[in-house]
C-alpha positions in Angstrom: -85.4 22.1 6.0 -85.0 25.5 6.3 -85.9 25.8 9.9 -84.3 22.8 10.5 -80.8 24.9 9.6 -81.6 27.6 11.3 -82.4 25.7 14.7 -79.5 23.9 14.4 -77.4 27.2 13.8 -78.8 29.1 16.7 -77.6 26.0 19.2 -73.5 26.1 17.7 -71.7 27.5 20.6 -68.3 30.2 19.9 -65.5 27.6 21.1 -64.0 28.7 23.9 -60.5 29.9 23.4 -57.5 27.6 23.9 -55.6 27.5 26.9 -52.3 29.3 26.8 -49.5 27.2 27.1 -47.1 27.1 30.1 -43.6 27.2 29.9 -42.4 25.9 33.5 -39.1 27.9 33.6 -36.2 26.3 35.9 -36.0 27.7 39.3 -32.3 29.8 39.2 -29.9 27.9 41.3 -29.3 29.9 44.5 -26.6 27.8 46.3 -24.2 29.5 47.7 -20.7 27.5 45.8 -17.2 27.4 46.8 -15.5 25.2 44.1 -12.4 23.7 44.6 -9.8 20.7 43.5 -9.1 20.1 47.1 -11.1 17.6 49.1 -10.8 17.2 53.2 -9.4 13.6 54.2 -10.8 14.1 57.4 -13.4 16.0 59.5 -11.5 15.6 62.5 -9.7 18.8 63.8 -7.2 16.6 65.6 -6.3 15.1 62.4 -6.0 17.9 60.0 -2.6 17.3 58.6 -3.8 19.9 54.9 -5.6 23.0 54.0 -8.7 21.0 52.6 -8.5 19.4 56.1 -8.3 22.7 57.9 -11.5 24.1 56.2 -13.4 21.9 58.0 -11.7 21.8 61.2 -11.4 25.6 61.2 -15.1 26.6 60.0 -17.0 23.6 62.5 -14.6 24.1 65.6 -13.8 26.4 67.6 -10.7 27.5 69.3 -10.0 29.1 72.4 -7.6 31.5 70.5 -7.7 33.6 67.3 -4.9 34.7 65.0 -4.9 36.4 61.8 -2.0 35.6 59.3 -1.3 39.0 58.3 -1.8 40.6 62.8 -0.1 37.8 64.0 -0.8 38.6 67.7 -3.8 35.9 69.2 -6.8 37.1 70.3 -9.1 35.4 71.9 -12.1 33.3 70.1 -14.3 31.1 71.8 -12.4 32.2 75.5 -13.3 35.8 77.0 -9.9 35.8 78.0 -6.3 33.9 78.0 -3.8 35.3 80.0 -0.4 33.7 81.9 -1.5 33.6 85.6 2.5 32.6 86.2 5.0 31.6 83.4 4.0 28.4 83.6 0.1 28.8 83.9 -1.8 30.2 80.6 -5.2 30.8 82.1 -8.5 30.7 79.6 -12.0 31.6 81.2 -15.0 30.9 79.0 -18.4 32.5 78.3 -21.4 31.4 80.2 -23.9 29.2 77.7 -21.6 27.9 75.1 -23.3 24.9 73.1 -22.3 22.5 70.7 -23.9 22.1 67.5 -26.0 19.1 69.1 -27.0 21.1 72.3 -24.8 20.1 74.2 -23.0 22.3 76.9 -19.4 23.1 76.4 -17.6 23.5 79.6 -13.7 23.1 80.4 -13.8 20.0 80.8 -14.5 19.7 76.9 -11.6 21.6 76.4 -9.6 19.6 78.2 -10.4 16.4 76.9 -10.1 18.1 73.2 -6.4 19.4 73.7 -5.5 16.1 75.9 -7.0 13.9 72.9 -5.6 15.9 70.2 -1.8 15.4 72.0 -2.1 12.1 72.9 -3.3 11.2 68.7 -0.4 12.9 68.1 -1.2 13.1 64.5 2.1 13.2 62.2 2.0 16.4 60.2 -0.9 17.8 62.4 -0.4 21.1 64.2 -0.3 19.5 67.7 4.1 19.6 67.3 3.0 23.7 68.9 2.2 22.5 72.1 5.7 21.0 72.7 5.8 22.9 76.2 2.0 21.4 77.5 2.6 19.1 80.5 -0.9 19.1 81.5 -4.5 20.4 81.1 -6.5 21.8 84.6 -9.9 22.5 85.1 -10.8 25.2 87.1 -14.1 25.3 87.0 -16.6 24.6 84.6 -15.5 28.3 82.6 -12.2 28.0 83.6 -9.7 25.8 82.8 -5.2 26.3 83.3 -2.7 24.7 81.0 0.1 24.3 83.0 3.8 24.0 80.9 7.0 21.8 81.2 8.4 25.5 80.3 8.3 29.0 80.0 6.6 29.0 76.6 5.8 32.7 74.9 3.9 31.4 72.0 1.3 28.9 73.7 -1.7 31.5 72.6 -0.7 30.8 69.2 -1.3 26.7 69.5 -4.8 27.4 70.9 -5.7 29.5 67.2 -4.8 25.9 65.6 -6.7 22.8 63.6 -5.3 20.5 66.5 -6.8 22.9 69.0 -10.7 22.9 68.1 -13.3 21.9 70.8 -14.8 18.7 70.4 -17.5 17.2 72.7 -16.5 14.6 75.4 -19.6 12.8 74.9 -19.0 11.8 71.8 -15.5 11.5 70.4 -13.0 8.7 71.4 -10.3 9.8 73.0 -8.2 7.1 71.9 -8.7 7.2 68.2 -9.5 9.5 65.0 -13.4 9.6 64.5 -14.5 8.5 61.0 -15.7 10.8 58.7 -19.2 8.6 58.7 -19.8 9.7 62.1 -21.1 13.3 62.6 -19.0 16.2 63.2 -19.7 17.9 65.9 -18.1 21.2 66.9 -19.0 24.3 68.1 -18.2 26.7 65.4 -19.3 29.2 62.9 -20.5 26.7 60.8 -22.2 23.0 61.0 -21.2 20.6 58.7 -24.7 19.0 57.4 -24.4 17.1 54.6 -21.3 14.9 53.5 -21.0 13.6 49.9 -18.1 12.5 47.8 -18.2 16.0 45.5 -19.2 18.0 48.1 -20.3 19.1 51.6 -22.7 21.7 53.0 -22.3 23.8 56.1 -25.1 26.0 58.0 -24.5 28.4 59.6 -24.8 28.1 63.5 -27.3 30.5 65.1 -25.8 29.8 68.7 -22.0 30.2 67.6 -20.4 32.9 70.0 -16.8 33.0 68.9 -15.6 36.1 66.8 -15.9 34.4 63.4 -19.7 34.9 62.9 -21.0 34.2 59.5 -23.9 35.7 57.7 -24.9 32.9 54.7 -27.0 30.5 55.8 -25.8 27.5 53.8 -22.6 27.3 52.1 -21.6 24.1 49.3 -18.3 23.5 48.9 -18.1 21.2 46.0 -15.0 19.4 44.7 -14.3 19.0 41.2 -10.9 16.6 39.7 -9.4 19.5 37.9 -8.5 23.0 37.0 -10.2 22.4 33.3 -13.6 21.5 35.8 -13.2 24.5 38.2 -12.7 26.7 35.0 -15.8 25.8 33.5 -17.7 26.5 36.4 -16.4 29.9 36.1 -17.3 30.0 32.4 -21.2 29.1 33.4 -21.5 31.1 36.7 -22.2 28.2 38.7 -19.6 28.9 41.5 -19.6 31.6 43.8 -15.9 31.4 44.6 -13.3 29.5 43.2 -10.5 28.7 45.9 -6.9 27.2 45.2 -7.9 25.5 42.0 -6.5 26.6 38.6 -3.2 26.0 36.8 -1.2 29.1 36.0 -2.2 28.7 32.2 -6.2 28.7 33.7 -5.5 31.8 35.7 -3.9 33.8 32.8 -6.8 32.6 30.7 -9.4 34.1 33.2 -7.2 37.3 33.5 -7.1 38.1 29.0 -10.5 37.1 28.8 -12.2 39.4 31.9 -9.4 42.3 29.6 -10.6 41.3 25.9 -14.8 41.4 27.3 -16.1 44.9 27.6 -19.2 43.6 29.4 -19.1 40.5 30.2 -22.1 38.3 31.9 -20.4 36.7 34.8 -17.2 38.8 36.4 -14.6 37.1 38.9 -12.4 39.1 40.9 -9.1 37.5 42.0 -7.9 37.8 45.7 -4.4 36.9 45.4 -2.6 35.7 49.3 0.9 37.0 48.2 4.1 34.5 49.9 1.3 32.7 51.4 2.4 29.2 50.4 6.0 27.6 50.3 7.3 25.1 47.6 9.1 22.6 49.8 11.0 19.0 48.9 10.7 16.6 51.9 13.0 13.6 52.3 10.9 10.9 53.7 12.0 9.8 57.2 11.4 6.4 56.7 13.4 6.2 52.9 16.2 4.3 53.2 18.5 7.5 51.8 17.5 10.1 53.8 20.5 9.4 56.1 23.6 9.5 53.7 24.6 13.3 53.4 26.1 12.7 50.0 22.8 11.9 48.8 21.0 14.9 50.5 23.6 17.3 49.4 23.1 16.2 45.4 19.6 16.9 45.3 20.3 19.9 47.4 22.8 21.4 45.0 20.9 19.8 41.6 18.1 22.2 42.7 20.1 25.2 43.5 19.9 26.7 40.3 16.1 26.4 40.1 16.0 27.5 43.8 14.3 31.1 44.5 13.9 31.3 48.4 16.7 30.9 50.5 14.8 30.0 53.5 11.9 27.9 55.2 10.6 30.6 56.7 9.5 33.5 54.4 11.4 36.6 54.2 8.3 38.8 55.0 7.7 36.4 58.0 9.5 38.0 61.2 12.7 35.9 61.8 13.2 34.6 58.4 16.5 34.3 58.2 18.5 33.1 54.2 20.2 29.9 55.0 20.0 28.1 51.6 22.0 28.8 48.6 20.4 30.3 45.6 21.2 30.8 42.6 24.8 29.8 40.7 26.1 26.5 39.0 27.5 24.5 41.9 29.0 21.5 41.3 27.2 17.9 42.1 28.7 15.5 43.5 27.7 11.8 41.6 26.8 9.5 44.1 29.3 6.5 43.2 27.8 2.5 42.4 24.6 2.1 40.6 22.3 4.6 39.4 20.6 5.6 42.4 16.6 5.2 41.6 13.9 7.1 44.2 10.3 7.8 44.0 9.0 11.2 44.2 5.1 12.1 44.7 3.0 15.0 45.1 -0.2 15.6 45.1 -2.7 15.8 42.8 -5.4 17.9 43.4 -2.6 20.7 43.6 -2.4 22.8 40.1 1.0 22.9 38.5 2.3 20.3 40.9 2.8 17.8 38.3 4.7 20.4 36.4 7.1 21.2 39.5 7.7 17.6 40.1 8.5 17.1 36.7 11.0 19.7 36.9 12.8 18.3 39.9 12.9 14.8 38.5 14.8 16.5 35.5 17.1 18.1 37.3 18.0 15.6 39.6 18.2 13.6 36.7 20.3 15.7 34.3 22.8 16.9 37.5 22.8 14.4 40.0 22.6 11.4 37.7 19.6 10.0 39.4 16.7 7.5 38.3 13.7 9.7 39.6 9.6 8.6 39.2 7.3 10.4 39.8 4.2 8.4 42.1 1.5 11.0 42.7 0.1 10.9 46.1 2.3 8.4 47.5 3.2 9.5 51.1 5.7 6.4 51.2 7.6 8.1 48.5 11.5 8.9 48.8 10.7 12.6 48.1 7.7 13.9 48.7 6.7 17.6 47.2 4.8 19.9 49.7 3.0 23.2 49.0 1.0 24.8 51.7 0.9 27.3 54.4 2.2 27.0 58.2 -0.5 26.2 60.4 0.1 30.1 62.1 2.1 32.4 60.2 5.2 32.9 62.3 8.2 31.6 62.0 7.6 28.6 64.4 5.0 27.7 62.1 6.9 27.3 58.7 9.4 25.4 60.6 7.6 22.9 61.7 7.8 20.3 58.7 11.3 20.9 59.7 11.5 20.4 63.6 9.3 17.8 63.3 11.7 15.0 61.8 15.3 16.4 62.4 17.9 14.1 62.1 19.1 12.2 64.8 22.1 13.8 65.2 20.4 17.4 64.9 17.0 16.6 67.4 18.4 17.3 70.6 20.1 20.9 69.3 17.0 22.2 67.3 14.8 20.8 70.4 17.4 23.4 72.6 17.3 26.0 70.5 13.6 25.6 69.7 12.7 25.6 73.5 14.8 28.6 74.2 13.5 30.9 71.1 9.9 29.8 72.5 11.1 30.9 76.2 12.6 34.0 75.3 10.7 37.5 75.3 13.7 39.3 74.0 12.7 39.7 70.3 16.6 40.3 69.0 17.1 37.0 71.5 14.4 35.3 69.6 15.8 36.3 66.0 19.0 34.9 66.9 18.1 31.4 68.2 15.9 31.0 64.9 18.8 31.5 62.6 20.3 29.1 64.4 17.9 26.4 63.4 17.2 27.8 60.1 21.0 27.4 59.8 21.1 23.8 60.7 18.1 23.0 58.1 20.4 23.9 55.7 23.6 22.2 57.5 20.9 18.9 57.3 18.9 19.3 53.7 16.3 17.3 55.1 14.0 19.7 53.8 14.4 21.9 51.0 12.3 25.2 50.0 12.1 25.4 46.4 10.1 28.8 46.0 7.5 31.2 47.2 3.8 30.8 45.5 0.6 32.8 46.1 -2.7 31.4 46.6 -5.4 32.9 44.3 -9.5 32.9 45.3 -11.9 34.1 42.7 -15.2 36.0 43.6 -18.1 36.3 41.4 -19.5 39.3 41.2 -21.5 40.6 43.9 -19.6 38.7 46.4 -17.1 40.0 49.0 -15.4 39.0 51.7 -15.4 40.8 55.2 -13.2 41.1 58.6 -10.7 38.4 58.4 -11.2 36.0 55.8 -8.5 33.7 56.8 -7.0 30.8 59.3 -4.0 31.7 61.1 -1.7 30.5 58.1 -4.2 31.2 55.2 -6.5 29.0 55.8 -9.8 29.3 53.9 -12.6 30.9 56.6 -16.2 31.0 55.5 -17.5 33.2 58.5 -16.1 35.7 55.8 -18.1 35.0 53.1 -20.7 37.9 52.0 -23.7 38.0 48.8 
């Protein structure tokens, strides 16, 4: 028995020691993030009609011309060189090798078809009102191409640095119609739009882009989210790398006393603020049946007054602004006589504090002009309709667009006249004098009504900057700026 133990102990193995477990840890989310409440309603440059619009059309198109909203002078982009060969001839030679995103050459003839498309679409609300003075589109060459004007027009550079004016390929886009958002866009800019979703979108950047907005990330997300509370929380978990355009004035001053009350805190943002970068505007709808009775345009005008804290469309720290609105005071109403007079008034959104700005006009046009007022968020047939955003180029031709575009008929051939002639003129005192004029007769008309001045914020996390020029010619955002 005895050796029957001990054989049995000299055969029992030491067990071999267990494994130690694994933990698999998640893999840190890299993406470069852009969060905002504002989504693009189309990819099309020669559609862009908003700022979400304009980040796409600016970013994956490019422009013969450059302009920077706070050196308003144009420089050229995708051209080696614009110039007026007469008054009437504005010359723009291009660089040998350009390529769309698809590999495709870009010649002059591209840019022909893109500018002739985008003015014959004629999008309402696009930027394509700034080439007024085109009569038609040459090619020269295959680098070289003329735009020859109805007019002497000194601020033509400035419509090529546009939404309206990006470079599309002939080969693919319809020249009769806006292409779909399911259909690729294809431009030639700093960045390639690659992947479309419904809360968000993903741009490369393009090796081959030879413009002066070169970016350095590789892939950038833009990613929507339906509030401020949303874009707020993604601050709160470090998720995005910029925040752009997206929280309520209660969010912001939230961010601000936190980032003073945390001595170290894990995640830092760093607001950018774009001082008298937007404009608080109230629209009358061309097609509402009131816009043409002067009685009714003057009560809201004058219901508003009070609340009113920019005398102009134009903003004073623009060049030709010119105070043409009354500000300020108690002014007497007049009541519009019959019925209670009922309109609709909408805005949008995916704005912050808009609801809170259209709420206060429906009070006071209901508490001084005696008017039934409801609010129908974005609802573009609305009566009133509340806009905030930037010109498309920050000059003064560019904030007075919303109102040049739909003068009253009584008013469109004088602000076309003085329009034209401010455009002809090189005489800058000339210039300033002819834009009072019109800024003048917006407030004579009261078709469109500037309510106040408003910044736009972005928010960096740390460790991201932003380099050169970060924005469109009126604000818009750029992601060739973008650095981490």
């Amino acid at each position: 028995m005895l050796v029957a133990v001990l054989t049995l102990t000299g055969c029992v193995q030491t067990p071999a020691p267990a494994p130690t477990p694994t933990t698999d840890l998640p893999t840190p989310d890299t993406t470069f993030r852009i969060v905002t409440t504002e989504k693009p309603a189309t990819f099309d440059p020669a559609a862009a009609t908003t700022s979400a619009d304009a980040i796409v059309a600016l970013n994956v198109f490019s422009r013969l011309m450059l302009v920077h909203p706070d050196d308003p002078t144009p420089k050229p982009d995708l051209a080696t060189d614009c110039l007026y060969t007469s008054p009437t001839i504005y010359r723009c030679e291009l660089p040998a090798g350009l390529v769309f995103h698809n590999g495709h050459a870009l010649t002059s003839s591209d840019v022909k078809f893109s500018i002739e498309r985008a003015y014959r679409l004629s999008v309402p609300h696009s930027s394509i009102r700034l080439f007024d003075a085109l009569e038609r589109v040459d090619v020269v060459d295959d680098r070289t191409v003329d735009f020859v004007l109805k007019w002497e027009d000194s601020q033509f550079g400035y419509a090529l640095a546009t939404p309206a004016a990006g470079i599309v390929d002939e080969e693919l886009y319809d020249p009769d119609a806006v292409r779909p958002n399911e259909g690729q866009a294809i431009g030639s800019g700093p960045y390639q739009l690659v992947t479309t979703a419904d809360d968000h979108l993903v741009f490369d950047r393009f090796t081959d882009y030879k413009g002066g907005l070169t970016g350095e990330i590789d892939a950038i997300e833009l990613s929507f989210v339906a509030d401020s509370a949303a874009a707020e929380a993604a601050m709160a978990d470090g998720s995005a790398s910029a925040v752009w355009r997206s929280l309520t004035t209660a969010a912001r001053q939230r961010v601000a006393a936190e980032a003073r009350a945390t001595p170290a805190p894990e995640v830092v943002y760093t607001p950018v603020e774009l001082a008298d970068s937007r404009v608080q505007r109230l629209v009358f709808n061309p097609a509402s049946a009131w816009r043409g009775d002067p009685t009714i345009r003057s009560a809201v005008a004058l219901a508003l007054q009070p609340d009113r804290s920019l005398a102009s469309l134009v903003p004073p720290a623009v060049t030709d602004a010119s105070a043409s609105f009354a500000v300020g005071g108690n002014p007497e109403v007049p009541q519009i006589p019959g019925q209670r007079l009922r309109l609709t008034l909408s805005y949008d959104s995916a704005v912050p504090d808009q609801r809170d700005v259209a709420g206060m006009v429906r009070d006071r046009l209901e508490s001084y002009a005696g008017m039934s007022v409801q609010l129908t968020p974005d609802t573009p047939e609305a009566d009133l309709l509340l806009s905030e955003r930037s010109a498309w180029v920050n000059t003064a031709f560019g904030w007075l667009q919303p109102y040049v575009d739909d003068p009253l008929p009584g008013s469109a051939a004088k602000v076309q006249e003085l329009v034209e002639a401010a455009r002809s003129t090189t005489d800058a005192a000339q210039r300033t004098a002819l834009l009072a004029e019109v800024q003048a007769q917006a407030a004579a008309d009261l078709t469109v009504l500037p309510l106040s001045l408003a910044s736009q914020t972005l928010y960096l996390r740390d460790g991201v900057t932003l380099q050169g020029y970060p924005f469109g010619p009126g604000w818009q955002l750029g992601l060739w700026s973008f650095r981490a």
